[in-house]
C-alpha positions as CSV (number, residue, x, y, z in Angstrom):
1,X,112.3,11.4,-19.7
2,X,112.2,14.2,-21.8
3,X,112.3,13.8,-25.7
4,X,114.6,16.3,-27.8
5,X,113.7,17.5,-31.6
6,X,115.9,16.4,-34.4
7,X,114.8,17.8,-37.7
8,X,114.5,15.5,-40.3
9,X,114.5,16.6,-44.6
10,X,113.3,13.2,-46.7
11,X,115.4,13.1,-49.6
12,X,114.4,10.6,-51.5
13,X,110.9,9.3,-52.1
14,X,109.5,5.9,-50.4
15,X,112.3,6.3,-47.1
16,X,111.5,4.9,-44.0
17,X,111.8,7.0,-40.9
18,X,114.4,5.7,-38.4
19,X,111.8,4.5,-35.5
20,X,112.4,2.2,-32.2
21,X,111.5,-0.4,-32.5
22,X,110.3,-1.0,-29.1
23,X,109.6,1.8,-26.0
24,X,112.2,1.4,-24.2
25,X,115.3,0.8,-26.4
26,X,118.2,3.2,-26.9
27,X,118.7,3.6,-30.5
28,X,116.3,4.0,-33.4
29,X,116.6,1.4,-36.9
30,X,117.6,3.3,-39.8
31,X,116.9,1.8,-43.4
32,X,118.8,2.0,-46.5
33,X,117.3,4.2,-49.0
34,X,117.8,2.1,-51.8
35,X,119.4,-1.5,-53.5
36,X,123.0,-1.5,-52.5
37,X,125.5,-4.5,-53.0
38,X,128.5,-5.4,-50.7
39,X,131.4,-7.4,-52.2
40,X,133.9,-9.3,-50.3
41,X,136.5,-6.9,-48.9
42,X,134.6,-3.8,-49.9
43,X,133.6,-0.4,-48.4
44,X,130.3,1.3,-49.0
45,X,128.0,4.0,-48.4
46,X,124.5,3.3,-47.9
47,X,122.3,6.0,-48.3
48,X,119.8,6.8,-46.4
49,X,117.9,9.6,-48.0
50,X,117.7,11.4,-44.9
51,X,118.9,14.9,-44.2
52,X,118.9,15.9,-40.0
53,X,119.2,18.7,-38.0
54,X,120.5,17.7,-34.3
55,X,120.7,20.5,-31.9
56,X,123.4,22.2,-30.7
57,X,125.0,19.9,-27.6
58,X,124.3,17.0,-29.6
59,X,125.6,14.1,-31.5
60,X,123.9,11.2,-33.2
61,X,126.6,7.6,-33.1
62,X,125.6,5.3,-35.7
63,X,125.9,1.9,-34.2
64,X,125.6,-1.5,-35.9
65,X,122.4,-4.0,-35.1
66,X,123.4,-6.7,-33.4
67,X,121.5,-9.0,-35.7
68,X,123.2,-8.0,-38.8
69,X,126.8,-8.1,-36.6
70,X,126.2,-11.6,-35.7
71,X,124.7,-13.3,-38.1
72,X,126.5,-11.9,-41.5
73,X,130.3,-10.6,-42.0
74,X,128.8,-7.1,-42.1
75,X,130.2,-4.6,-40.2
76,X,130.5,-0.6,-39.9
77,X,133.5,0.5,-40.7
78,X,133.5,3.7,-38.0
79,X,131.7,2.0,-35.0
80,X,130.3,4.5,-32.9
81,X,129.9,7.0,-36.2
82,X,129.4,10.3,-35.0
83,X,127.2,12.8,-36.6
84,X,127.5,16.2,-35.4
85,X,125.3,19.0,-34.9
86,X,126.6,21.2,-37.6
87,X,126.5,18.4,-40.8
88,X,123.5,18.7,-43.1
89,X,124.3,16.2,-45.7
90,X,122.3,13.0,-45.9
91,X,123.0,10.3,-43.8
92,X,125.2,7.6,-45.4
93,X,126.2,4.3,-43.3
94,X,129.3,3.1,-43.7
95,X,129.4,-0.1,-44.3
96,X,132.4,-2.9,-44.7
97,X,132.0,-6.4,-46.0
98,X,134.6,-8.7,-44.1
99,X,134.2,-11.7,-46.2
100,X,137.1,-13.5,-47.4
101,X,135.7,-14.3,-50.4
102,X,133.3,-14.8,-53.2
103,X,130.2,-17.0,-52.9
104,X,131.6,-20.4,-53.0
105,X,128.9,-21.4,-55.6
106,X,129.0,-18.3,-57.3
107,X,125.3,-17.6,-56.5
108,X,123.0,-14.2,-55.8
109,X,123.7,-11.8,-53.2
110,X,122.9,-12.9,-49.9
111,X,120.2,-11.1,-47.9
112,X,121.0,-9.0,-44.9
113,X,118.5,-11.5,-43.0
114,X,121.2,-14.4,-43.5
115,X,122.0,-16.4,-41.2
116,X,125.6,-18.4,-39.8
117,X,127.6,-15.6,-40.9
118,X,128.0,-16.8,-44.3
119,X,130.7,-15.6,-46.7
120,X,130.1,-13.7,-49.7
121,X,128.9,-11.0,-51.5
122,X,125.2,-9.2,-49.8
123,X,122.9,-7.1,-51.3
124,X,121.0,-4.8,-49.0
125,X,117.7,-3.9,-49.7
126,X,115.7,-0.5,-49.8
127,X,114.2,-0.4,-46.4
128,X,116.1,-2.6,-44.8
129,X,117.1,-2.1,-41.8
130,X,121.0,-1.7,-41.1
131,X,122.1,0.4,-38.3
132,X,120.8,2.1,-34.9
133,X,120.8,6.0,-34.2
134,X,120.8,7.1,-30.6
135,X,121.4,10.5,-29.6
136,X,123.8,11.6,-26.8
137,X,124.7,14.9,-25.6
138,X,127.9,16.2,-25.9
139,X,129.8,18.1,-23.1
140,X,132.1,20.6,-24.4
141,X,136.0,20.3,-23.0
142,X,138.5,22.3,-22.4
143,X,142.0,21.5,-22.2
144,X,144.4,22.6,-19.3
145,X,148.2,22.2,-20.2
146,X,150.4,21.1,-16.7
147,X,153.8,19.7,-16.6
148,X,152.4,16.4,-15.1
149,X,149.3,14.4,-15.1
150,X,150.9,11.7,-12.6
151,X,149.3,13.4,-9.4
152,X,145.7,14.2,-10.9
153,X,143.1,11.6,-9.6
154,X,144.5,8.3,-9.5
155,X,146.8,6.3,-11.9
156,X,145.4,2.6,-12.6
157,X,149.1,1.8,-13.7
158,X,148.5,0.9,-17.3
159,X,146.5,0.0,-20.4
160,X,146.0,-2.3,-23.3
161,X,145.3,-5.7,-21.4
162,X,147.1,-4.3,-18.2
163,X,144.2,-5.9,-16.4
164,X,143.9,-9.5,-17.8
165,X,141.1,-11.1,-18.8
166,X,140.2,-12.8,-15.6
């Protein structure tokens, strides 16, 4: 399989370039670019210090790492993020805290590498890693106004939960 170039313009000094972490996975870990902390109930942008350039017919979705989805109450807030082709800014993860509240002992920031989904405030750490890039390209569409979509392809009769869960 063929590889495709995406630019890359470090921003900020000491950044870590996204990477796979093994051959054969799908996306690559980004790192935050600096200390960042997450309060309960709050909305953040973690910079990355990176700047890209993805060719035309491409997107790059952001997608959370399981680990961090799992184990903490972290969560990003636009799961798949898309980064189009045209943006240039640097790369910023969005990243929401679900906690319900403070630390119960009203102790540091937890790590990112906690574990048992614990509650509270978390600090995220330059070079840590907190999200996965994978590239996908993007057909173009083009709409076709009818009168009906009944009679094109086939009608599975439904949505939201119309299937069940068995």
């Amino acid at each position: 399989m063929g590889e495709i170039e995406v630019f890359v313009e470090i921003m900020r000094e000491g950044v870590t370039l996204p990477a796979y972490a093994n051959p054969w996975d799908a996306g690559m870990d980004v790192c935050a670019a600096c200390d960042i902390t997450i309060p309960p109930g709050e909305t953040v942008i973690v910079p990355t210090g990176l700047k890209l350039a993805i060719p035309e017919g491409y997107e790059i979705q952001v997608r959370p790492r399981s680990g961090i989805s799992f184990n903490t109450p972290l969560r990003i807030a636009n799961s798949p993020g898309t980064i189009d082709a045209g943006y240039r800014d640097e790369l910023g993860i969005i990243m929401t805290n679900t906690s319900a509240g403070n630390m119960p002992d009203g102790g540091e920031p937890l790590p990112v590498s906690t574990k048992g989904n614990r509650q509270g405030t978390y600090l995220i750490k330059k070079g840590d890693r907190i999200a996965q890039l994978v590239l996908a390209k993007v057909p173009r569409m083009r709409l076709s106004v009818v009168d009906s979509v009944k009679e094109i392809g086939r009608d599975r009769g439904g949505g939201f939960g119309s299937t069940g869960v068995k």
